[in-house]
C-alpha positions in Angstrom: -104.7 158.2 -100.0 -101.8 155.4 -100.8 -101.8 155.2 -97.1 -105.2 154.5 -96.5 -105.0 152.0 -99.7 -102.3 150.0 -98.0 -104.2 149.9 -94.3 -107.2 148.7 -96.2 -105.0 146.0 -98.0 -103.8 144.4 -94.5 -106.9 144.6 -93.0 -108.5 142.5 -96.0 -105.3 139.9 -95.9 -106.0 140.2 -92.5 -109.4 139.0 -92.3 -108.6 136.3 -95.2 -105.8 134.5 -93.0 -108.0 134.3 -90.2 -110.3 133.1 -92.2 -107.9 130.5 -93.6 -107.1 129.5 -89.9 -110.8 129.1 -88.5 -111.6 127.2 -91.9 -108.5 125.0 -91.2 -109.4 124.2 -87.7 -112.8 123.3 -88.0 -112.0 121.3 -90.8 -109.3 118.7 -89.1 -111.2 116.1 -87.7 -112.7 115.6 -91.4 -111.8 112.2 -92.6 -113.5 108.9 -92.2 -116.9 109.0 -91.2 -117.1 108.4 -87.6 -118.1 104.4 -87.6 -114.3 104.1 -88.4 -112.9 106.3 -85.4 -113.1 106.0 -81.9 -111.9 109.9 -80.8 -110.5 109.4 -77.3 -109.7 113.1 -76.7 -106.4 113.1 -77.6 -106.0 110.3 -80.5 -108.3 109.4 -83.2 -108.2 105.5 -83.7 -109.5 103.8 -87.0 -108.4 100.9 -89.2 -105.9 101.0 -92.4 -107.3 100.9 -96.1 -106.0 97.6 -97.4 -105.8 98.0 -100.9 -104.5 94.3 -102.0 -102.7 91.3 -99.7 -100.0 88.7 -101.1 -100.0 85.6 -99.0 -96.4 83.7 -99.6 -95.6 80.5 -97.9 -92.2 79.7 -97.5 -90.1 77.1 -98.7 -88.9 75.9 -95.4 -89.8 73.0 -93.2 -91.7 73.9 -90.9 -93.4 76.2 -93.2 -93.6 80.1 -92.9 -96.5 82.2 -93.9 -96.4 85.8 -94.7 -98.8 88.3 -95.5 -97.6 91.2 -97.4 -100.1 94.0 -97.0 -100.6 97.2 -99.4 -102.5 100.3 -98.3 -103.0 103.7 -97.6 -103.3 105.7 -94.5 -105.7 109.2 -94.7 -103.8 111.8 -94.1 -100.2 112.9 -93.4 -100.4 112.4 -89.6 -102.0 109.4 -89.7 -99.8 106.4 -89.0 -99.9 102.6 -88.3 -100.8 102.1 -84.3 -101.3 98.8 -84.1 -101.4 95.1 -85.9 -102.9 92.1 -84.5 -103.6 88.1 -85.4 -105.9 85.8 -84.4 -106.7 82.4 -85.4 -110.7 81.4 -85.3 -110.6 77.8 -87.5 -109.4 77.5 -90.4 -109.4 81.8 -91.0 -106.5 84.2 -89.7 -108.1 88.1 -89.1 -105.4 90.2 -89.0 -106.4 93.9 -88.1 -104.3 96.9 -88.7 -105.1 100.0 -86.6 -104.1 103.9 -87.1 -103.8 106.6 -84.9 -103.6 110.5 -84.9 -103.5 113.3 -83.1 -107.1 114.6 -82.2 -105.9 118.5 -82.3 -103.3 118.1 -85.5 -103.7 120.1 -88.8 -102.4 118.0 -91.4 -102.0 117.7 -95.2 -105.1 115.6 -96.8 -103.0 113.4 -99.0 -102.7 110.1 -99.3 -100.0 108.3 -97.6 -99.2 104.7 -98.9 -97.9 101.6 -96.7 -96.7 98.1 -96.9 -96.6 95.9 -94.0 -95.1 91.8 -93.7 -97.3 90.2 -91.4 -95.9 86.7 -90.3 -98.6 84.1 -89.6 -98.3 82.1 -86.7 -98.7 78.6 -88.5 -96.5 76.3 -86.5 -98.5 73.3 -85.3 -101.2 73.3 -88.1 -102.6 70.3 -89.9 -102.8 70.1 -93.8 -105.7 72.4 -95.6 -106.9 75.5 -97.1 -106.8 78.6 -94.8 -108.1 81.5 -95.0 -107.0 85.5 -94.2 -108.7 88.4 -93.9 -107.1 91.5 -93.4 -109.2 94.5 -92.6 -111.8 92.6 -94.7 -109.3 92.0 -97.3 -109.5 88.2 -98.4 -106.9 85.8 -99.5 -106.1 81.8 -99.2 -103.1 79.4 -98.8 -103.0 75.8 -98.8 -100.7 74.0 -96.4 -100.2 70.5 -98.7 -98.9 68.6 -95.1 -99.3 69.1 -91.9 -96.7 71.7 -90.4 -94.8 70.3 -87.2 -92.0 68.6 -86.9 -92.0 64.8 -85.7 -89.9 63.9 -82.7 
C-alpha cells in the first residue's frame, strides 16, 4: 500500500509541474498590451517607461546638453534596443526602444535603468527648447546663441 501511495504522489507532482510549464508558456508573451509591441516572430519591440528626465546643460562654450533618463524595463529579458534624437523646431523627441525574445520565459520583475542622452545642440540660436522623451517632458534655455564665431 506505501507503494501505491508513493506512485500516486509522483503522478500528482507530475501533473502539477506540467501544469506549471503549460501555465508558464502560455503566459510569456503577457506584458504590455499589444499597442506597445510590434512581435516580429522572433523579438518583441516596445518603448521604455520613462519614469522622470534631468535635462543639464553644461558649462562649456559651445554648450553641452544632456538628458539623464530614469526608467524601468518589464521584465528580466527585456533590455534597451535602441535610442534615437530628432530635432522638429524648437522640441527634441528622443525615443528609447526595448527588445526581447518572443519565445523567452522570464521573471516578471521590474528592471530599473538610467541612460545619458547627449543633445545635438551645436549650431543653435538662443531660446527655450523643449524634450520629450517617450512622452516624458522637460525644458532648457540656451541664454546665447551656441556656435562659435570665426
Amino acid at each position: 500500500m506505501n507503494k501505491n501511495i508513493l506512485i500516486l504522489t509522483a503522478v500528482i507532482a507530475g501533473i502539477v509541474i506540467i501544469g506549471i510549464i503549460v501555465g508558464a508558456m502560455s503566459s510569456k508573451n503577457s506584458g504590455p498590451p499589444d499597442n506597445q509591441n510590434n512581435d516580429t516572430g522572433e523579438f518583441i519591440y516596445g518603448n521604455a517607461t520613462v519614469e522622470d528626465i534631468e535635462i543639464m546643460v553644461l558649462e562649456s562654450f559651445p554648450v553641452q546638453v544632456n538628458v539623464n533618463v530614469k526608467g524601468y524595463l518589464p521584465d528580466s529579458c527585456t533590455e534597451i534596443h535602441k535610442i534615437t534624437q530628432e530635432k522638429d523646431g524648437n522640441t527634441f523627441l528622443v525615443n528609447i526602444t526595448t527588445v526581447r525574445p518572443a519565445d523567452a520565459i522570464c521573471a516578471q520583475v521590474i528592471v530599473p535603468f538610467e541612460e545619458k542622452i547627449s543633445l545635438d545642440v551645436y549650431g543653435l540660436k538662443a531660446g527655450v527648447y523643449n524634450v520629450i522623451v517617450n512622452d516624458v517632458k522637460g525644458t532648457f534655455e540656451l541664454e546665447i546663441d551656441n556656435i562659435i564665431s570665426k
